[in-house]
N, C-alpha and C positions, 0 to 999 in steps of 0.2 A: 272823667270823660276823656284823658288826653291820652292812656292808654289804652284802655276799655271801650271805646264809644260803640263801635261793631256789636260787641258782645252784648251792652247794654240796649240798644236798640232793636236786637233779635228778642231778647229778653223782654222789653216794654210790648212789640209788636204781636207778641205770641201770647192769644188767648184773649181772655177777660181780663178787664184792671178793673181794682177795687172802686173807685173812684176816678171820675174824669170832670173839669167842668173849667171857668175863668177866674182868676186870683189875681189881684195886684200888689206883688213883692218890691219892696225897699230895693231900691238901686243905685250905687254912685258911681257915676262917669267915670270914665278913664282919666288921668291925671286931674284930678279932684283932690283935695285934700280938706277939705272944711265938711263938717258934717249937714250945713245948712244947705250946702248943692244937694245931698239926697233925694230921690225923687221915687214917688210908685209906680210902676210900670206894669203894665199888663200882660199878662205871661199865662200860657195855656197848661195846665198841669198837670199829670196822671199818677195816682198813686196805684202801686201795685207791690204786696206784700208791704213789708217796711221799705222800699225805695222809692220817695217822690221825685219824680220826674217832671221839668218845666220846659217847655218849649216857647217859641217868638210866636207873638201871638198873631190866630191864625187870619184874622181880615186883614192883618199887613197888604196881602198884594189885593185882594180878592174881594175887597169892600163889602164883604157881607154885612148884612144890618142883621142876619139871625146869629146869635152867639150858639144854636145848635146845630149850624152846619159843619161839614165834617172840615178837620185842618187839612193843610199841606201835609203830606209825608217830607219829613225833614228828621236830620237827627237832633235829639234833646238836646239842648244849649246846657244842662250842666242835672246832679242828681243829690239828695239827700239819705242818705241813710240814717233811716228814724230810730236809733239805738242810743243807748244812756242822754234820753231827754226829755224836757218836758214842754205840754205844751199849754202857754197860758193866756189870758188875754191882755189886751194892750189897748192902753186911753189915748195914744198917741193921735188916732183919726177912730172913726166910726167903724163895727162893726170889724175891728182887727186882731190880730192873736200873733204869738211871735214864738218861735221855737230855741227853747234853750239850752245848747247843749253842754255836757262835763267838760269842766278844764275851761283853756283859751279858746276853744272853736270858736268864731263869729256866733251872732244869735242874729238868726232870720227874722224880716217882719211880713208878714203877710193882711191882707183886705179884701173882704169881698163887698157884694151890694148890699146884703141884706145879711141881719139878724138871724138870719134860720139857716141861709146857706155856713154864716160863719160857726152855730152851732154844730149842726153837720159835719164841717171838715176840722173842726176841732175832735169830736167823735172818733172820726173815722182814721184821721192821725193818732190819735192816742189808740187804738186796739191793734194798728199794726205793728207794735212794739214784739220784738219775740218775750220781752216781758212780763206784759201785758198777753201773750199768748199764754203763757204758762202759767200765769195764776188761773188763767180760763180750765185750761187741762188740769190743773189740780181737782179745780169746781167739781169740774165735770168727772174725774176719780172718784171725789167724794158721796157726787149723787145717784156712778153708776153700783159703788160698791154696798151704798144704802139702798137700793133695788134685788141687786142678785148676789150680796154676799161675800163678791172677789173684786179684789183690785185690778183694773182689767191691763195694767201695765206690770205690778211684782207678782203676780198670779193671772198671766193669760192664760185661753184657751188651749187644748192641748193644740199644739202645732211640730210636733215632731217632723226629725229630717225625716226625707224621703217616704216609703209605706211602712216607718215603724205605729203611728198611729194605728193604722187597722189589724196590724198583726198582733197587737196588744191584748191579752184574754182581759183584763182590770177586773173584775168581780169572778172570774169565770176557775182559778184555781183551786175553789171550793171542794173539799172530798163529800160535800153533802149534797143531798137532793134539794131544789128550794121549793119552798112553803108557795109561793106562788109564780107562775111566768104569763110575762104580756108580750105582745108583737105589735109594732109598731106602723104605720102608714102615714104618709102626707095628701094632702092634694091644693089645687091650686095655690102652689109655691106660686115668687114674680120671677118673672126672668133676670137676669144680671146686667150690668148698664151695657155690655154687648147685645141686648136681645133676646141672649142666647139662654137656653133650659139649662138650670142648676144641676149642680153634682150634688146636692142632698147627703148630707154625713150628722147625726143626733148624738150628743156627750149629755150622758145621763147621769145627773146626780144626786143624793140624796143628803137627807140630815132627818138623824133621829130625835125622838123623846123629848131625852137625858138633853142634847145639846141646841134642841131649840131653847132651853132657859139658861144657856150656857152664854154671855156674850163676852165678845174681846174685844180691846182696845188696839186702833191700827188707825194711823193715821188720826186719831184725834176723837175718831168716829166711832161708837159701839155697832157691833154690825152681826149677822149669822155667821155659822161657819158652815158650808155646804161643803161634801165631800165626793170624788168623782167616784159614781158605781162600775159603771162602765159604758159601753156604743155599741153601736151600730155598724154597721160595713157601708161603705160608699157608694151610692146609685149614680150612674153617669147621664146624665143630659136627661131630666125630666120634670116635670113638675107636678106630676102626681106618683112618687117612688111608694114601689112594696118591698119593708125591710124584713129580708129571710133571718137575722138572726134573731133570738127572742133572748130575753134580760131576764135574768130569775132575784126574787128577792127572799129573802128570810131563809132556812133552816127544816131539819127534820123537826125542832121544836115548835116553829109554828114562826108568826108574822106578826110585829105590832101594827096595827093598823093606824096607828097615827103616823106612823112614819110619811114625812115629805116626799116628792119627787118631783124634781124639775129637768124637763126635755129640751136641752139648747140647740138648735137648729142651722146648721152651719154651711155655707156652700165652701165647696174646697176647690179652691181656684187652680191650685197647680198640687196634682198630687206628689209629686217627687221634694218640692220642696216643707210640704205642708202647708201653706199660705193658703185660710181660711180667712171668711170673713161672717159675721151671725147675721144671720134673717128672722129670729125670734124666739122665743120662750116660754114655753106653759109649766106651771106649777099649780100641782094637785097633790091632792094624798090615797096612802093605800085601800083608805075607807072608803075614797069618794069609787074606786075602780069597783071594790066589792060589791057595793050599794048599787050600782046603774046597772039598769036594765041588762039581761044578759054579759053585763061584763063587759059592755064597751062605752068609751067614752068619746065624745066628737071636739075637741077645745080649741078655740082659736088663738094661735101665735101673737104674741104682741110682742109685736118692733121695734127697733129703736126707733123708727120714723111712725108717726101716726096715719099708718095707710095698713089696708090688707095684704096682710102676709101668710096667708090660707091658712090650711087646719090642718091639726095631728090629729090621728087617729088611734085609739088604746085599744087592745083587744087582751084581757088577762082570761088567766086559767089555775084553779090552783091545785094540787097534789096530793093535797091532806085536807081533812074539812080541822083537824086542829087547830085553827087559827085564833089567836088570840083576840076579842069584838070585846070592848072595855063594856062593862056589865052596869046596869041601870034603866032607870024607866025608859028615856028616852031615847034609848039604845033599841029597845025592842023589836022595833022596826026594822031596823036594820040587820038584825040576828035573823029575825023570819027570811031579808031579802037573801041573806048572805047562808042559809041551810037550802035555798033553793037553786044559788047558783052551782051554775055545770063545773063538774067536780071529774078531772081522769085520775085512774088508781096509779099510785107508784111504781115505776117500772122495774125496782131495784138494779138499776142497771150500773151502776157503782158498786154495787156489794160483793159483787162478782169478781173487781178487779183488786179491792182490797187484801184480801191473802196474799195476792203475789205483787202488787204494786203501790208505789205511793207517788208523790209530787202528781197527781190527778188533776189533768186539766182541761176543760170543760166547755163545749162551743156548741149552742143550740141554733137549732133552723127549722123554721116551719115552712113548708111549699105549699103551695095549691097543686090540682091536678085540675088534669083534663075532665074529670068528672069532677063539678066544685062539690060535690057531699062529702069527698074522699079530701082528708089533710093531711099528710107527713109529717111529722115529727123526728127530724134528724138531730143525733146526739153527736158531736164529734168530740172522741177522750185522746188524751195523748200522755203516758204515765209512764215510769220510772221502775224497772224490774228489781225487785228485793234481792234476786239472787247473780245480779251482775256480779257481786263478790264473792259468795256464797258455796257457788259451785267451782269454781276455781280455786277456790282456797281445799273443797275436798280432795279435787284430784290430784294436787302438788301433792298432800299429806301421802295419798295414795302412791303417786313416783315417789315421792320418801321413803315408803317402804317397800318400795319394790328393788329400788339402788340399796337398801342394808339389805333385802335377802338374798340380792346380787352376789354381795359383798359377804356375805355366809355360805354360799353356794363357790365363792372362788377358794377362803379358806378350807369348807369342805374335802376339795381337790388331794390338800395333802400336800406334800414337800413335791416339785418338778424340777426336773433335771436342769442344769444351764440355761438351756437354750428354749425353755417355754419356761422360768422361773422370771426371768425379764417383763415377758409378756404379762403374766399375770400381775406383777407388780404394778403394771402401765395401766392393767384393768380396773386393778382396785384402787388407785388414785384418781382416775376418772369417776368412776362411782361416788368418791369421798368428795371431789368437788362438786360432782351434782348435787351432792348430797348438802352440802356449805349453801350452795346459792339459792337450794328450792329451799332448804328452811330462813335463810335471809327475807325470800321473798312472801313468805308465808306470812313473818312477822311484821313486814312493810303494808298488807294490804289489810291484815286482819290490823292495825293499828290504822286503816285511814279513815281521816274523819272529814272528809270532803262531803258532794252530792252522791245517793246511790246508785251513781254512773259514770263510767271514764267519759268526760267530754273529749272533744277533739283537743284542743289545747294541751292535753297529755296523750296524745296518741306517739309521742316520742318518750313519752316517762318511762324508763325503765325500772322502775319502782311497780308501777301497777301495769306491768307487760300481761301478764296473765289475763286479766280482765277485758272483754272483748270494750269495742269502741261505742258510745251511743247507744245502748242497748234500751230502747222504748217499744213498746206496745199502742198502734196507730188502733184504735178500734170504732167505726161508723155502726152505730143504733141507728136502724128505722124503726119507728112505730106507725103501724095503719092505725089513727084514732077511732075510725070508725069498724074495724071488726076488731081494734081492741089486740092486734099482732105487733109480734115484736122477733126482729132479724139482727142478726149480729154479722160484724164482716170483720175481719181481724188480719194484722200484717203485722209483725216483728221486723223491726229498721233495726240493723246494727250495721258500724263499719265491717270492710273485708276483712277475713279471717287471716291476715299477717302476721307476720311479726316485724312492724312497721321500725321499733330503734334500733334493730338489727340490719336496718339498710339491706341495700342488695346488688353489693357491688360484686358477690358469683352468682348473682342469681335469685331464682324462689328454690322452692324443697324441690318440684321436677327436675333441674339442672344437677340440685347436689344430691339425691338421689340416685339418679344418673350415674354421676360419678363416682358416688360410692359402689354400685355397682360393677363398674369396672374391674376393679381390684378382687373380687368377689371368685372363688373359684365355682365354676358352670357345673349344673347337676348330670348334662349331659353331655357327648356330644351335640346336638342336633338341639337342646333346650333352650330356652330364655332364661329359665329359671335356674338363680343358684342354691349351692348348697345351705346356705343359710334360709331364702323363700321354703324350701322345703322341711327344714328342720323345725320351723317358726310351726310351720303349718301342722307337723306331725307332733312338737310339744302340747300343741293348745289340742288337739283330736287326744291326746291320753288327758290332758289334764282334764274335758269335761268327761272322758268317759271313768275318770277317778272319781267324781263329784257325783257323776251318776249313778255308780256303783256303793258308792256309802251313802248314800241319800236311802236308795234302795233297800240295804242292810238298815237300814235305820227304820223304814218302813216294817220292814218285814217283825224286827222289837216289838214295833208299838202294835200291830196283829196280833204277833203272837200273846200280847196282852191280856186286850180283848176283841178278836176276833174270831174268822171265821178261817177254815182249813181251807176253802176254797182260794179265798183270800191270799192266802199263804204261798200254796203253790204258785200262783199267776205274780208274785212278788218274786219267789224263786226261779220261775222261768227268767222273768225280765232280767235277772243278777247273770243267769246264765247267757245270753243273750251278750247283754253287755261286756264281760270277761271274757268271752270270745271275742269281742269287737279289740277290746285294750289288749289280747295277747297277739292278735293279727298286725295290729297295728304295731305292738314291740318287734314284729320279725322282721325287721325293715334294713334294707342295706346299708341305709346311710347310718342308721342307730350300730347295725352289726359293726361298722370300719370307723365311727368315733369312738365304739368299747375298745376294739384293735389295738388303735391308737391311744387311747388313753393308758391302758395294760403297759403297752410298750414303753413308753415313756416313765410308769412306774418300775417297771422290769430292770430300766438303766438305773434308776436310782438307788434302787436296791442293790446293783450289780456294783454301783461306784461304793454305795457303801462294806460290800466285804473287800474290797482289797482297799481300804484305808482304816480299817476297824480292826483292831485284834479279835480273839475269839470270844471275848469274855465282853468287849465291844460292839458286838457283832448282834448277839440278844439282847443288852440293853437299847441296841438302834431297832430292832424288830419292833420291841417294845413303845418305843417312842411314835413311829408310822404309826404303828395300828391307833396308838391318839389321836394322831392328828388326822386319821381318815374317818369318815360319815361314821357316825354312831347314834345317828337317831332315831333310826328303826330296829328292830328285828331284822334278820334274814330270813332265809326263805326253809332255811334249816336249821338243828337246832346245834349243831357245831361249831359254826363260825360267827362270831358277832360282830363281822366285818364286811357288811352287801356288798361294797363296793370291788372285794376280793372273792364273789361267789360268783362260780362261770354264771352270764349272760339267760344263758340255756336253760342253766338249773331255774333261774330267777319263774323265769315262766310258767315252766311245766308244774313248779312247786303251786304258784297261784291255780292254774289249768286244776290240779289237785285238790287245793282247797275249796277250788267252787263244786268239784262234784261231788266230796265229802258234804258240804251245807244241803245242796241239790237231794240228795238220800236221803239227809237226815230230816228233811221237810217233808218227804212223801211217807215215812215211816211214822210220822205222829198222827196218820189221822187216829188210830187206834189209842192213842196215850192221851192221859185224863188234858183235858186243856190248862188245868192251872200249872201243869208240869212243861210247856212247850218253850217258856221263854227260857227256864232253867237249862231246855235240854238244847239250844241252838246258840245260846249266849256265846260259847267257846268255838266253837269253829265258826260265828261269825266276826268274834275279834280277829283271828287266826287270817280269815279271806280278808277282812281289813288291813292287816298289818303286811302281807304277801300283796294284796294292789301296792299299797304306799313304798313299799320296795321297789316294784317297780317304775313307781313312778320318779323315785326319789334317785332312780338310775338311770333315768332316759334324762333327768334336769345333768344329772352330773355333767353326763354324755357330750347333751347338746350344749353344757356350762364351756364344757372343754373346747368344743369344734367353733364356739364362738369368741373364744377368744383367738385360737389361732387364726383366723378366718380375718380377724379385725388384728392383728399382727402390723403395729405402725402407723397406723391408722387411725388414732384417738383424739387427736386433735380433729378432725372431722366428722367423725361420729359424735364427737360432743357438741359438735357445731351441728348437726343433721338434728338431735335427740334434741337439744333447746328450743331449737325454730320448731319441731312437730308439734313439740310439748305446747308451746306459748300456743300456736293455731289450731290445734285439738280442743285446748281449751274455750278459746272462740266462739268454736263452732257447737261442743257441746250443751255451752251456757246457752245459747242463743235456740238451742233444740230444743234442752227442755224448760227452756224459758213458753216456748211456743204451743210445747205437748201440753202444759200444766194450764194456760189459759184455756186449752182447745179443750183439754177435762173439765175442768171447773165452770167451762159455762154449758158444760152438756152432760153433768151429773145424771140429771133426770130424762134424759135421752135415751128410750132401751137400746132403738134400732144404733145408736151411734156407737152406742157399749157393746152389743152383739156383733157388729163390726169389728170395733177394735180386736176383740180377743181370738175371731176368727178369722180376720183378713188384714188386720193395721192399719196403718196412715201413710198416706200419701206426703210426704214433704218437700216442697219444691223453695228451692234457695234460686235468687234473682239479682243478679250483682251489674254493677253501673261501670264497669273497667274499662280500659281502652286495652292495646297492646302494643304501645307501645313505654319505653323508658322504667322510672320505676314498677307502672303499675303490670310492666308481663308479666314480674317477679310475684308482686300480688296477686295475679292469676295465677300463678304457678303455688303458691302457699294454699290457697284457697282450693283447690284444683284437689291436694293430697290431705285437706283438711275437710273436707265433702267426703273423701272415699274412705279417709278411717271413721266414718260413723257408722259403716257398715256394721261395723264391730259392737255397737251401741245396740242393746236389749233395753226394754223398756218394762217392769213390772208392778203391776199394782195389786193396792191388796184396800183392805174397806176399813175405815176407821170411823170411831164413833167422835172426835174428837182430834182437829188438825194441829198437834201438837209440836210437830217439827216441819220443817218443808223436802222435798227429795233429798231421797241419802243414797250417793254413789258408793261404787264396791265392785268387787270386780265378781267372773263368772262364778258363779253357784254362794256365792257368801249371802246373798239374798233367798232364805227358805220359803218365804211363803209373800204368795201374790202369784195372781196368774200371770204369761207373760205375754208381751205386744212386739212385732217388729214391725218398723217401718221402711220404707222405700221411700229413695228421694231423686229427686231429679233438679238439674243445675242449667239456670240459663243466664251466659250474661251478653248483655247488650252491650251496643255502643258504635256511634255514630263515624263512620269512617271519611277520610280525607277530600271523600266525593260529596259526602252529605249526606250518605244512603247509610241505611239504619241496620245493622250484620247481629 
């Protein structure tokens, strides 16, 4: 009291005290030394927790004759703290007890009037002890854990930080339909000691069979083990809440029906930090749900306090009538109830998502509507795409081999003088390193054995760079229960298509595009377009009109088989047709002045080598050139076995020749026996075969050549441009036909959606959340040139009896059979600008 009294006195004055009433305490005067001066003095005294409190007692000034009039406010003359002691009685006078504390401390004597009040404050002294507290709190562990199962201190309710509680699926990662589902309601909850209408939040738990004969030792106590199923979502301020999500239990196998179920009922006082407290408890079993009237049950909460704490409400449904009802006489009854309860058919709406996904996770809602006959059954999934690694591991293999046929098409070239022998060196060392890192990275993701999806937390890995970011499948099921309908809504989440550990300190791909550009020699005057856009563009226009044209020839074989002459001719138009297209397309400037160019520069080499070669030197280096020049077709004539040295001119006109040779010789069989027609076309259609592949195997030379000079010093850049494309092509591919293959698979049985597709395609719209400023322009900028190369992206399908592989990429025409689908897409991103307003 001599430094505390303040404190202490706020602390006595605030509130209830346990106790209040008159005592007379052992007193010795001030300079007393004998213990026979001792005296009892009457002294006013409050207990409150463990600290008793004694004040001057209070008729001192005020001569009351009622000892229940109220004292003086004065502060306490001095205080007890009731810790390590006991308290006992004492014969010293009548009706007294004396408090004994450990060690030296003095020992108090105290006295009242009577017998009963000294019982009393004996009592009520001895349970303020925090020791005496704590054996109570054990008690009471013990009794509540012999009721519900858990210890409500080493096993509380769920009380997570913040809203990880409700975002919790707990039962809901199920890849199975459940054998049965119930939806939940309360009513007449109490209010909370504010007054105020409850937040209502239910933790549902259960315990089977097998473990209700299972008991464990804890604490002393053999007891259940109840296990959490899962909850409910959180109602705000009400006391009769309707909960939208519904709880499924059991399996495509079915349900035991004896399984337990108990509903803890809990108001949540502060959602951010979790701080719950429970309003009550019902436990029932699966049997009792089946059995009741239509499937619902009305059961009143019991409290911890013995007062009404309203009702839950059960409404179940099951899925299957498979349910497991334990077989016997007096089970009968309840088989009859349980063949008559309302039964909806399986939606299979899981089955759907299995092919191409897994980690399937599962959140039900049932609504009412404005017309109450009408109920919604909302599915909400959230699952894991099989081919987040899948498809990116094919199209690495694919740059694989597109950098060695590079790298074959540079050697092809042959020996180059000085001053482009550099260059081509610089080419095929870039190719050899791409070639190093794509297959490093090929074996880094095909060996990863993480989740199947790059989370965020590796969106800097540059181990799984290929691999787009968070690649999940969002997909909302409604069902109308009552006409028995079912709608699908579906949205592919993945990060932007970046190449996020490659930073972006010049930029995204528009910037370094840009700049690679520059250096670029222009197609025109007056053009945007350089000579390389053009040569790109005039490569790929022969390469499918080469694929079209041996497809063709190949058609025209299997006719002349067994077919029809009709047949035959309208196959040989189309051959004609197209050979026209490809020798049009060879007569082209840019094609004409890269042959030029390449000649000339073999022109010097051969020129360097007669005056360093003797004469006898001279043919053995002839010799050696025509090695190392193209030797893998035919020419176009039968004297030279060197295309790459047969004028330009001849190349074409010799094809122009073969196709009207084939052309004649198709309109002269109608008269010739049919079994004689494939014998008689076999050879001038190898002949038109091998004159296309000439020329086409001369425009790759061509443009092999015009593109290394073009990128002349420049490799360090280009390797840097071709990485970043690569890594965000990939992205973007994955995440496309991540999208096409669900948008198939749940519209197989769709004609009008199939007859669409093959006559008008899909629509694909990509939706990105970027800013523009700092890293993320860059990410616009990646994303931006990873959108516009899907252009280039064909889609084909073909019917299988049997889904034995998943999509297999390839490039143009290596896929022969399947019809084909293109799509169109369109790109919107949003994002909230510096004003607030939404651009």
């Amino acid at each position: 009291m001599r430094f505390n009294s303040k404190e202490l006195t706020h602390i006595v004055e605030q509130g209830v005290v346990d106790k209040e009433g008159i005592l007379s305490m052992k007193y010795k005067p001030e300079g007393r030394i004998f213990k026979k001066e001792e005296t009892y003095i009457t002294r006013h005294c409050k207990l409150k927790g463990n600290l008793l409190f004694y004040y001057k007692n209070k008729e001192s000034k005020n001569n009351r004759k009622s000892s229940s009039a109220p004292y003086l406010r004065t502060e306490p003359l001095g205080v007890l703290v009731l810790e390590r002691c006991t308290i006992e009685l004492d014969d010293e006078i009548d009706n007294a007890f004396i408090i004994v504390f450990e060690g030296d401390e003095p020992t108090y004597h105290f006295a009242t009037r009577t017998e009963t009040e000294r019982d009393e404050w004996i009592q009520a002294l001895h349970l303020s002890s925090y020791e005496c507290l704590k054996m109570q709190l054990q008690s009471l562990r013990e009794q509540i854990q012999a009721k519900t199962g858990r210890d409500p201190v080493s096993q509380p309710p769920p009380t997570e930080t913040g809203m990880a509680f409700e975002t919790q699926s707990g039962n809901a990662n199920t890849n199975d339909e459940p054998a049965m589902e119930i939806c939940l309601a309360c009513e007449d909850l109490p209010n909370d000691s504010s007054a105020n209408p409850p937040n209502p939040f239910i933790v549902i738990y259960t315990i089977n069979p097998p473990q209700q004969q299972t008991w464990v030792q804890h604490s002393h106590t053999e007891q259940q083990t109840w296990v959490q199923h899962s909850h409910t979502e959180v109602v705000e301020k009400t006391n009769s809440p309707q909960f939208l999500k519904t709880i499924g239990f059991g399996d495509s196998t079915g349900i035991d029906t004896n399984t337990r179920i108990k509903l803890t009922v809990y108001h949540v006082k502060e959602r951010m930090t979790g701080t719950m407290s429970q309003m009550g408890q019902v436990i029932f079993t699966v049997q009792d749900v089946l059995t009741s009237h239509q499937m619902e049950l009305a059961l009143p909460l019991q409290g911890p306090d013995p007062v009404d704490c309203g009702t839950v409400k059960v409404m179940a449904w099951v899925n299957d009538t498979n349910i497991s009802v334990p077989n016997g006489p007096a089970d009968d009854c309840k088989n009859d109830k349980l063949k008559k309860s309302p039964c909806r058919r399986r939606s299979k709406r899981v089955d759907t998502l299995r092919p191409l996904y897994r980690g399937i996770i599962t959140r039900t809602f049932r609504f009412d509507t404005s017309d109450g006959r009408v109920k919604l059954l909302v599915h909400e999934y959230m699952a894991e795409a099989k081919l987040a690694f899948d498809i990116p591991l094919q199209l690495i293999k694919l740059w694989i081999d597109e950098e060695k046929s590079m790298i074959d098409q540079i050697k092809n070239l042959g020996q180059m003088s000085t001053r482009c022998q550099h260059a081509c060196q610089e080419a095929t060392e870039h190719c050899t390193s791409i070639v190093m890192l794509y297959e490093q990275h090929y074996h880094l993701i095909s060996s990863f054995k993480g989740p199947s999806f790059k989370p965020s937390i590796k969106k800097g890995d540059k181990d799984l760079e290929f691999a787009p970011l968070n690649l999940h499948l969002q997909r909302m099921t409604v069902i109308n229960e009552l006409n028995d309908t079912t709608s699908w809504y579906d949205i592919v989440t993945v990060g932007a298509f970046t190449a996020y550990a490659q930073k972006y300190k010049h930029g995204g791909l528009m910037k370094l595009l840009q700049h690679q550009k520059e250096f670029y020699s222009a197609d025109g005057t007056l053009s945007k377009n350089t000579k390389l856009d053009k040569a790109c563009q005039l490569i790929n226009s022969i390469y499918k009109l080469n694929v079209k044209v041996n497809n063709d020839c190949q058609r025209l074989c299997d006719i002349a088989s067994n077919g029809l002459f009709s047949e035959m001719k309208s196959i040989a138009e189309h051959i004609t047709e197209h050979v026209k297209e490809l020798v049009n397309a060879c007569d082209n400037k840019l094609l004409q002045g890269s042959e030029e160019l390449y000649n000339a520069v073999r022109e010097e080499v051969l020129y360097q080598k007669t005056l360093e070669m003797s004469k006898n030197e001279l043919t053995e280096s002839f010799t050696d050139l025509d090695m190392e020049s193209s030797t893998e077709n035919l020419s176009g004539t039968n004297f030279k076995k060197n295309p790459s040295m047969e004028p330009w001119e001849l190349s074409r006109v010799n094809t122009e020749a073969a196709c009207v040779c084939l052309t004649s010789l198709v309109e002269s069989l109608e008269s010739v026996d049919r079994t004689k027609w494939l014998n008689s076309i076999s050879q001038d259609v190898a002949k038109l075969k091998n004159f296309v592949a000439v020329l086409h195997n001369k425009a790759v030379s061509f443009m092999t050549f015009l593109n290394i000079m073009e990128n002349k010093g420049h490799s360090k850049l280009n390797y840097t441009i071709k990485y970043r494309r690569d890594v965000c092509f990939s992205h973007a591919v994955t995440a496309l036909v991540t999208g096409f293959m669900t948008k198939l698979t749940t519209h197989t049985t769709d004609t009008h959606f199939l007859n669409q597709l093959c006559q008008v395609g899909m629509l694909v719209q990509f939706e990105g959340l970027l800013s523009c400023h700092s890293d993320e322009n860059g990410m616009i900028e990646d994303m931006i040139v990873a959108v516009d190369d899907l252009s280039q992206v064909v889609f084909k399908v073909k019917v299988e009896e049997q889904i034995d592989e998943g999509p297999v990429l390839s490039l143009h025409g290596k896929l022969k059979y399947g019809s084909q689908s293109r799509f169109s897409k369109t790109w919107f991103n949003c994002y909230c600008a510096s004003e607030g307003r939404v651009v």
